[in-house]
KEKE-3310 file (N, C-alpha, C; in steps of 0.2 Angstrom, whole numbers, plus 5000, padded with zeros to 4 digits):
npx = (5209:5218:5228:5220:5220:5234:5236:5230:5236:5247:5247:5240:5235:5232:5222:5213:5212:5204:5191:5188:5184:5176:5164:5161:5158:5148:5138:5139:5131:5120:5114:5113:5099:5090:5084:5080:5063:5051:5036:5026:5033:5030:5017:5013:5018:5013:5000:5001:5007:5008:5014:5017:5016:5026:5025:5037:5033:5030:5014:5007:5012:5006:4994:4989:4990:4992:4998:4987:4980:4993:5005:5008:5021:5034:5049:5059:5055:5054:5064:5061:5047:5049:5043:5030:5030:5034:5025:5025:5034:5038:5032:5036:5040:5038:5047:5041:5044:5044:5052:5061:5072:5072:5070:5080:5088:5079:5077:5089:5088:5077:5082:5093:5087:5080:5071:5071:5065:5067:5061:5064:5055:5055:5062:5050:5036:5033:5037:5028:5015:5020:5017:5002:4993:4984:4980:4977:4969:4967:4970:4969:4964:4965:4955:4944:4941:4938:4928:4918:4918:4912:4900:4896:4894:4887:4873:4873:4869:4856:4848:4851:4839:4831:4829:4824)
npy = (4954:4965:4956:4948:4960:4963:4949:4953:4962:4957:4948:4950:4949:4933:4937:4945:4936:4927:4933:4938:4926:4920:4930:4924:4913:4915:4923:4913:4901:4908:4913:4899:4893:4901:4919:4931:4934:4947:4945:4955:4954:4943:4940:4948:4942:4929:4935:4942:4935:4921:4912:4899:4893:4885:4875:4868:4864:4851:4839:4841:4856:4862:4860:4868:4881:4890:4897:4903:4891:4886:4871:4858:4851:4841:4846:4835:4829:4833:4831:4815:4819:4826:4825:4829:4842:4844:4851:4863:4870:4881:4892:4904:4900:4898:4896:4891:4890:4885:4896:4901:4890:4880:4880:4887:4875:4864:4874:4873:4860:4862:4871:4862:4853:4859:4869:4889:4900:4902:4905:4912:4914:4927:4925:4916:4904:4914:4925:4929:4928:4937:4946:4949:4940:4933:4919:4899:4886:4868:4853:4849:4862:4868:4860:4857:4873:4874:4867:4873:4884:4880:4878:4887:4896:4888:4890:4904:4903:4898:4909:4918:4912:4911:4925:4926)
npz = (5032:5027:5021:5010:5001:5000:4993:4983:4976:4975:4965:4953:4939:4940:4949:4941:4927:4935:4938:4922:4918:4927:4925:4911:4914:4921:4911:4902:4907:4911:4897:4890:4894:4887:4885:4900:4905:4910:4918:4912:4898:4897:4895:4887:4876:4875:4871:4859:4850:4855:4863:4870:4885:4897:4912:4922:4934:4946:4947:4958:4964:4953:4950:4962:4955:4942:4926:4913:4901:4902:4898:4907:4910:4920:4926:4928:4916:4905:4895:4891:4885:4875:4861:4864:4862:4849:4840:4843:4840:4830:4838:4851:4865:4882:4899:4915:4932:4949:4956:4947:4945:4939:4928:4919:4915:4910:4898:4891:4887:4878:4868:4862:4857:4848:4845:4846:4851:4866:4882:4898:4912:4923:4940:4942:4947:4958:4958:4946:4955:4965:4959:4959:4945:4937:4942:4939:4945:4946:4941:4928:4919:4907:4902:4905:4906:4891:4891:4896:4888:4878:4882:4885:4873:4866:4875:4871:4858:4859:4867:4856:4848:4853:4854:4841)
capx = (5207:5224:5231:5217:5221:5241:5237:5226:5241:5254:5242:5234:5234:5230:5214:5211:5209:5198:5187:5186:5182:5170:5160:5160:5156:5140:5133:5137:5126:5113:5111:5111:5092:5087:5084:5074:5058:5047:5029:5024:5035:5026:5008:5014:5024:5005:4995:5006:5013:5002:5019:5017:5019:5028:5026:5041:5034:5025:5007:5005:5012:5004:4986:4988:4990:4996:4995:4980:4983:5000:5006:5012:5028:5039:5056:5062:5052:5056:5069:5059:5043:5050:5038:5022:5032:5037:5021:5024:5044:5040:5033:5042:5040:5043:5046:5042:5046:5043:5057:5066:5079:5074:5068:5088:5091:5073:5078:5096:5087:5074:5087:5097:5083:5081:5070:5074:5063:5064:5062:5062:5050:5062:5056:5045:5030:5032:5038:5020:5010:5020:5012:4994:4995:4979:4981:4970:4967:4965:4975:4965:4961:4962:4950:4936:4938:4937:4922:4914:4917:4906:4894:4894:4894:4876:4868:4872:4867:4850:4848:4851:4837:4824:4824:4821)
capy = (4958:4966:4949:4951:4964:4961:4943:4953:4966:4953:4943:4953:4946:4929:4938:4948:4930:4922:4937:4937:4919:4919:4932:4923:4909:4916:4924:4905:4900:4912:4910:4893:4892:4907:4923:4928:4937:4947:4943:4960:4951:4934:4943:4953:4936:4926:4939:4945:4928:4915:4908:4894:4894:4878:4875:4862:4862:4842:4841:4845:4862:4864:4860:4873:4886:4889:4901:4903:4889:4884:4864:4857:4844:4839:4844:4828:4823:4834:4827:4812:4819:4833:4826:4834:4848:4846:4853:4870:4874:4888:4898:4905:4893:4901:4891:4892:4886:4889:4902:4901:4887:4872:4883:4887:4869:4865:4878:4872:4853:4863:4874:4858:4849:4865:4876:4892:4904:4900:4912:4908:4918:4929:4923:4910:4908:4916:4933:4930:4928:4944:4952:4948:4940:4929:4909:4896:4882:4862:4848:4850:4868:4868:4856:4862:4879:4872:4862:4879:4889:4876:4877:4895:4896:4884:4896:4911:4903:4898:4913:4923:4908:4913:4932:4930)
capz = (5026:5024:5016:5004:4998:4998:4988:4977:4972:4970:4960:4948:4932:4941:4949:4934:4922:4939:4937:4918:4919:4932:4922:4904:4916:4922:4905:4896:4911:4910:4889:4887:4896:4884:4891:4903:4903:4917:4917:4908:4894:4896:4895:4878:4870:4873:4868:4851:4847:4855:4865:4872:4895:4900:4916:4923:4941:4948:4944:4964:4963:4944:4952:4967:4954:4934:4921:4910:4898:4902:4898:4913:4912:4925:4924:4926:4911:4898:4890:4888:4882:4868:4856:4865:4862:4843:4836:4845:4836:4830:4843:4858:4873:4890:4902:4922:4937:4956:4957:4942:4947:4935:4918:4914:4914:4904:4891:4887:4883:4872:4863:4861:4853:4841:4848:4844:4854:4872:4886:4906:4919:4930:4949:4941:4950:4963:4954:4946:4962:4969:4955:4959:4941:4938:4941:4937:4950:4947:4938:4919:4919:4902:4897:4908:4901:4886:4891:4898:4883:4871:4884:4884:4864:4867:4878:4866:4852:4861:4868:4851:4844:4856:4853:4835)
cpx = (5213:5227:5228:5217:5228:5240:5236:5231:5248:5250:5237:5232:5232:5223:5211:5206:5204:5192:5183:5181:5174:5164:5158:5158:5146:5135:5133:5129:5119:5108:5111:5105:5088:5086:5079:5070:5052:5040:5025:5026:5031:5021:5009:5016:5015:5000:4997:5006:5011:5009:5018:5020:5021:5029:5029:5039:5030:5019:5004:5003:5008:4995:4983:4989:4995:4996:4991:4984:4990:5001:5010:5016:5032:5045:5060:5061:5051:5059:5065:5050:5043:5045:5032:5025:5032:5031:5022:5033:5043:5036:5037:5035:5045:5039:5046:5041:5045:5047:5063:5071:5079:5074:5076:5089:5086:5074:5085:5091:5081:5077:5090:5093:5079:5075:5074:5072:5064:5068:5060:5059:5056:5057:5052:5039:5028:5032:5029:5015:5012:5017:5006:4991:4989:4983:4974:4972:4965:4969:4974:4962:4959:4960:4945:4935:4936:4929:4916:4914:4913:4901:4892:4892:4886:4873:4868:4868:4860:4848:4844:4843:4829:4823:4822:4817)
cpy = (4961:4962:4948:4953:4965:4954:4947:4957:4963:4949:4945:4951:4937:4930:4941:4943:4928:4926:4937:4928:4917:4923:4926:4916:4909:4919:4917:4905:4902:4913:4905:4890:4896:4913:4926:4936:4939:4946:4948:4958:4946:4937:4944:4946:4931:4929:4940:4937:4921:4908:4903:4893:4886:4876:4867:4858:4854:4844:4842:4853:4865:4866:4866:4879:4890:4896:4900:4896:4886:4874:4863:4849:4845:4841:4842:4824:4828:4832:4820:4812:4827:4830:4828:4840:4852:4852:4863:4873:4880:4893:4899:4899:4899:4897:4892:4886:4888:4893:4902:4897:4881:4876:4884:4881:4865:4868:4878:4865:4856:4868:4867:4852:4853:4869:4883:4899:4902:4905:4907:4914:4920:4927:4920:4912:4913:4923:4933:4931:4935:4947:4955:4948:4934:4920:4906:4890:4874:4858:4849:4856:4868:4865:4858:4870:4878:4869:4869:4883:4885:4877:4884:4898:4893:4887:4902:4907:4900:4901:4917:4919:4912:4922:4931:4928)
cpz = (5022:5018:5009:4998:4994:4991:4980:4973:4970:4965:4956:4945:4935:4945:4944:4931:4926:4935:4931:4917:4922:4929:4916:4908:4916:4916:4901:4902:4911:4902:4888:4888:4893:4888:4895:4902:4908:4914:4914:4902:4892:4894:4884:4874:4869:4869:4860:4849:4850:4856:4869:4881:4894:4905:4919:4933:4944:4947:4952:4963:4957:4947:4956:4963:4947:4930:4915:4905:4896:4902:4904:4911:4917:4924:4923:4921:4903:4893:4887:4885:4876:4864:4857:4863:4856:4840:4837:4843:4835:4834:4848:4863:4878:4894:4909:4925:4943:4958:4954:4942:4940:4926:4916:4910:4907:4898:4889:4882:4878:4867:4860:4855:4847:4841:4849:4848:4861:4877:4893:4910:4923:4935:4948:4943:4954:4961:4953:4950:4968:4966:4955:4953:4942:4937:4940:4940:4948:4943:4930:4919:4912:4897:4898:4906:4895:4886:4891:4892:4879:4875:4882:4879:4864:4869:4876:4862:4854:4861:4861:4846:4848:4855:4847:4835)
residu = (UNK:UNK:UNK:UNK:UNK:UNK:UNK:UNK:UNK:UNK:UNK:UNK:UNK:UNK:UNK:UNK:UNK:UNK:UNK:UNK:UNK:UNK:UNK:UNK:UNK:UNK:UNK:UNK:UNK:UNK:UNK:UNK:UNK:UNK:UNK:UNK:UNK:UNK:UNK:UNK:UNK:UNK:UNK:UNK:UNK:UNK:UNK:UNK:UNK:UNK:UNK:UNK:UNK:UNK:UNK:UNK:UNK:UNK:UNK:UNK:UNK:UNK:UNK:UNK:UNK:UNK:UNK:UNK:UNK:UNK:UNK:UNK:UNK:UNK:UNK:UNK:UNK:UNK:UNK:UNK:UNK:UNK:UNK:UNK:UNK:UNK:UNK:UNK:UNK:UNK:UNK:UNK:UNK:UNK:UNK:UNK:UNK:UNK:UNK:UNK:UNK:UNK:UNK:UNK:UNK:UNK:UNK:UNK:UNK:UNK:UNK:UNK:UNK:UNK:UNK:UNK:UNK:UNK:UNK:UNK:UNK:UNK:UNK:UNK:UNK:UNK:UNK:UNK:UNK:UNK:UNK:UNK:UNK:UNK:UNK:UNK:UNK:UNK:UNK:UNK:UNK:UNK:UNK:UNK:UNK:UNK:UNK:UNK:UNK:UNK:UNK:UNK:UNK:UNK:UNK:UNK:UNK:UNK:UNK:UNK:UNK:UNK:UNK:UNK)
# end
């Protein structure tokens, strides 16, 4: 430990630059995937602005457990399906992932293709599920909601026919 410290005092200004370096290192890294955003965040940016969830994680893990409405691509496949993506340019897109490790990388290749909102889930899922943050359950969640809200719309509008 002594040694250390001796390197560190004959070698200032060569630990100094490391340091510098290794910072400016870590903030490129951490802004190139856009910035990131707690689940209090996420809620407000859906609700307000009607952002777009991107969920990068397999249609395994997707199925075991999503956010209401979230599109689910792979990772590995977004780069080659950005055009399901185009229609959605101008809203934010946040993107998650099972513990935040692949949305950085996800949100460089959707900056890079000119997206210009993109936010990544701090702790991904997992942050969410510490939250006790509702999920929604099966491979097409949301088409079956979809299918249950017409229904639901048909049983009102029966309903409202038989009381008059």
């Amino acid at each position: 430990m002594d040694q250390a410290f001796e390197f560190i005092g004959n070698n200032a200004i060569l630990v100094g630059t490391f340091a510098v370096l290794l910072a400016l290192f870590i903030r490129n890294e951490a802004s190139r995937g856009g910035r990131t955003a707690t689940a209090q965040e996420l809620i407000n940016l859906v609700n307000r602005e009607h952002a777009l969830v991107l969920d990068v994680r397999d249609a395994r893990e997707f199925a075991e457990g999503h956010i209401v409405d979230a599109l689910n691509i792979p990772h590995a496949s977004v780069a080659s399906r950005l055009t399901e993506l185009e229609k959605h340019k101008g809203r934010p897109v946040a993107i998650v992932c099972k513990m935040g490790q692949h949305a950085g990388s996800a949100g460089t290749i959707l900056r890079k293709s000119g997206f210009e909102r993109v936010l990544r889930l701090s702790g991904g899922m997992a942050e969410w599920r510490n939250q006790n943050l509702p999920v929604v359950k099966g491979r097409d969640a949301r088409k079956s909601g979809k299918g249950k809200t017409k229904q639901n719309k048909k049983k009102r509008r029966q309903h409202e026919d038989n009381q008059e």
